[in-house]
PAZAPA-4460 file (N, C-alpha, C; in steps of 0.05 Angstrom, whole numbers, plus 32768, in hexadecimal, padded with zeros to 4 digits):
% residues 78
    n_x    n_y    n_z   ca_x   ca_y   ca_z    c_x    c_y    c_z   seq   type   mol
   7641   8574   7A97   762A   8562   7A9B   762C   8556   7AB7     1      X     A
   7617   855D   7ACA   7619   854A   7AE4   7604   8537   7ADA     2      X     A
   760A   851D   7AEB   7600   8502   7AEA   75F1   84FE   7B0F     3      X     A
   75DE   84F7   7B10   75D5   84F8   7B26   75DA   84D1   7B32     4      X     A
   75E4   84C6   7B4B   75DE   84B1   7B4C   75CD   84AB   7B65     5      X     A
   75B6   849B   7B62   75A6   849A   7B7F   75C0   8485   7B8F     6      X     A
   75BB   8478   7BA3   75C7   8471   7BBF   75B5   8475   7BCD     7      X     A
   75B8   8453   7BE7   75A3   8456   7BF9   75BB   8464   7C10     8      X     A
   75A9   8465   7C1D   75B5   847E   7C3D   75C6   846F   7C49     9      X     A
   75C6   8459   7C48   75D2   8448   7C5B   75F5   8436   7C52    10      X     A
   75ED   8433   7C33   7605   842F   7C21   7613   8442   7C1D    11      X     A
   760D   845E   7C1F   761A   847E   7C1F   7629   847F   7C3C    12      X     A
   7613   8474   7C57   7625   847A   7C72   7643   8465   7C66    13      X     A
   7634   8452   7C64   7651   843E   7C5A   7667   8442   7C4C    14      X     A
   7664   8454   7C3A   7678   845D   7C2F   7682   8478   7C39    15      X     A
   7671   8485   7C41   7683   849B   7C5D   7692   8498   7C68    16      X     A
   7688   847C   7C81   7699   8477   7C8F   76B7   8464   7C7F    17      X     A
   76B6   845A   7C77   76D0   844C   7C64   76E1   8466   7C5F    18      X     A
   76D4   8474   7C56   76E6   848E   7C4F   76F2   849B   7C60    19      X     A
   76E9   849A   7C78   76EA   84A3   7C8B   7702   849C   7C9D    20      X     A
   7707   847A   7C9A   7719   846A   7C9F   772E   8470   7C94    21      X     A
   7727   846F   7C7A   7740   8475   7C68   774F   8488   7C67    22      X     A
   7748   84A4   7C73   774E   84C0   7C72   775B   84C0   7C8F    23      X     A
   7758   84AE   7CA5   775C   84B1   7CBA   777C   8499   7CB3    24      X     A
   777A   8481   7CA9   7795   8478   7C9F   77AB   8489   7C92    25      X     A
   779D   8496   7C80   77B2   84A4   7C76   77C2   84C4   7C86    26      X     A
   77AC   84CB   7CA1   77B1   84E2   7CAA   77CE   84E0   7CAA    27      X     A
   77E2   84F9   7CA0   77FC   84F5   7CAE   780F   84E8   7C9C    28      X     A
   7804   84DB   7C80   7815   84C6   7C6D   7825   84D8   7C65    29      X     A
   783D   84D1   7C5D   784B   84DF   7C47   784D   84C6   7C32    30      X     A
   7854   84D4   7C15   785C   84C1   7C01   7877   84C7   7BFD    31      X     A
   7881   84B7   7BF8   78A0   84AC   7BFD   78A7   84A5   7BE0    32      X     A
   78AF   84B2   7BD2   78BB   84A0   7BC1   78CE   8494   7BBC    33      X     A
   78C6   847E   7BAD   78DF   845F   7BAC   78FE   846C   7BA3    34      X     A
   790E   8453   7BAB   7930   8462   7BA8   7934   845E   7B88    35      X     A
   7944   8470   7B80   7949   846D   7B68   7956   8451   7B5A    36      X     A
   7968   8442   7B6E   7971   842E   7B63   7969   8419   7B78    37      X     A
   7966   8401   7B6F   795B   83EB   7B7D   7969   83D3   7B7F    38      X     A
   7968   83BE   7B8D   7974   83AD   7B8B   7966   8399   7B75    39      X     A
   796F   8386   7B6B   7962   8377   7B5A   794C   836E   7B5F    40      X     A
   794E   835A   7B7F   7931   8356   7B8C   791C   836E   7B8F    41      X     A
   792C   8379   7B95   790C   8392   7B9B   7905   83A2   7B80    42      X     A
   790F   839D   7B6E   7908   83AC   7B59   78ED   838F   7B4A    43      X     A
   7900   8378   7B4F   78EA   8369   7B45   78D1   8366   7B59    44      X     A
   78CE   836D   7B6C   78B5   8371   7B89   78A5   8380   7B7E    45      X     A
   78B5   839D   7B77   78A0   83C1   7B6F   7893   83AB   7B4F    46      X     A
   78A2   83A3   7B3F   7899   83A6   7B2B   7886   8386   7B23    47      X     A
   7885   8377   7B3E   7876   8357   7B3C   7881   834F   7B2B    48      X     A
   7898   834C   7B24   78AC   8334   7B0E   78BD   8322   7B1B    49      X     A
   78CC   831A   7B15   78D8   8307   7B1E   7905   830F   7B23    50      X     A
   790A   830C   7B2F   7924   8313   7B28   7931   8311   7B14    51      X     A
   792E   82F6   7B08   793D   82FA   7AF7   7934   8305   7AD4    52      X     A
   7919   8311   7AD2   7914   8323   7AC3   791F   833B   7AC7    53      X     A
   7924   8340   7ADC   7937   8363   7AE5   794A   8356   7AD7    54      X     A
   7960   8349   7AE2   7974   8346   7AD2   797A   833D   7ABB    55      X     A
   795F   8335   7AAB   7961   8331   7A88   795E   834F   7A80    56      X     A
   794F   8360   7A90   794D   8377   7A85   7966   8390   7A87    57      X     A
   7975   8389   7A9C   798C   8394   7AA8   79A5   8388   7A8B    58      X     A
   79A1   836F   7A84   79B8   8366   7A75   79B3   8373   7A56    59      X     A
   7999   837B   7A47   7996   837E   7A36   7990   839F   7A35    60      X     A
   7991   83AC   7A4B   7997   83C6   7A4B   7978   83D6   7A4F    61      X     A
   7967   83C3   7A4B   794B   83D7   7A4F   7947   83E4   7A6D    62      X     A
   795B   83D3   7A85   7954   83E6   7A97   796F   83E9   7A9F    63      X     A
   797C   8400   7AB1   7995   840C   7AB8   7995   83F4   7ACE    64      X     A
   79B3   83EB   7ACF   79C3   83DC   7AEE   79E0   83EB   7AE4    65      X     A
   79DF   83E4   7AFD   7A06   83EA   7B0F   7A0F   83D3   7B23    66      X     A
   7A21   83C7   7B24   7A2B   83B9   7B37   7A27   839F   7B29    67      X     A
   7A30   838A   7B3E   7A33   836F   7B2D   7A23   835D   7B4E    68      X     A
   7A19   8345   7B46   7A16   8334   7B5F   79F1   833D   7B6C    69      X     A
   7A0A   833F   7B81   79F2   8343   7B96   79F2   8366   7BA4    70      X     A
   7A01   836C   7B92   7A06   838D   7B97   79F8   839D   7B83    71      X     A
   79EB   8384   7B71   79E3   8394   7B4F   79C5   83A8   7B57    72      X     A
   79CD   83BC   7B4A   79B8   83CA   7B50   79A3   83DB   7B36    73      X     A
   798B   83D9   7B34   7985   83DD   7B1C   796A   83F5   7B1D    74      X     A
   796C   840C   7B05   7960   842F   7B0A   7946   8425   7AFE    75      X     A
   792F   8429   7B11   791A   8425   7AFE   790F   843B   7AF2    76      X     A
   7913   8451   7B07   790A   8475   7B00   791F   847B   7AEE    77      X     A
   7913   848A   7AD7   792D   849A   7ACE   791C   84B9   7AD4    78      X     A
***
């Protein structure tokens, strides 16, 4: 089933060009993916929590750590 949507000419250049922008930002990107193990801070950054939710979750086993301190490091990928 196609769906037809009208657009005036001028809100279409608009979104051309945006696209246009955006295709020209990304020329050349690679995606990178994140390291397997993280530090506590940055795992609470990727995931917007707080630190010391990583490490309630680290103590009760729902997410993998290694190390102790400020060396602790915790797997968010399995």
């Amino acid at each position: 089933m196609t769906t037809l949507i009208a657009i005036e000419a001028t809100a279409l250049d608009a979104i051309l060009k945006r696209l246009d922008r955006i295709d020209h930002k990304l020329e050349g990107a690679t995606i990178v993916p994140r390291a397997e193990w993280l530090t506590v801070k940055d795992a609470a950054q990727t995931l917007g929590v707080k630190p010391d939710m990583i490490r309630r979750k680290a103590k009760s086993g729902e997410i993998q750590a290694r190390g102790t301190g400020k060396c602790r490091m915790v797997k968010l990928v399995d």
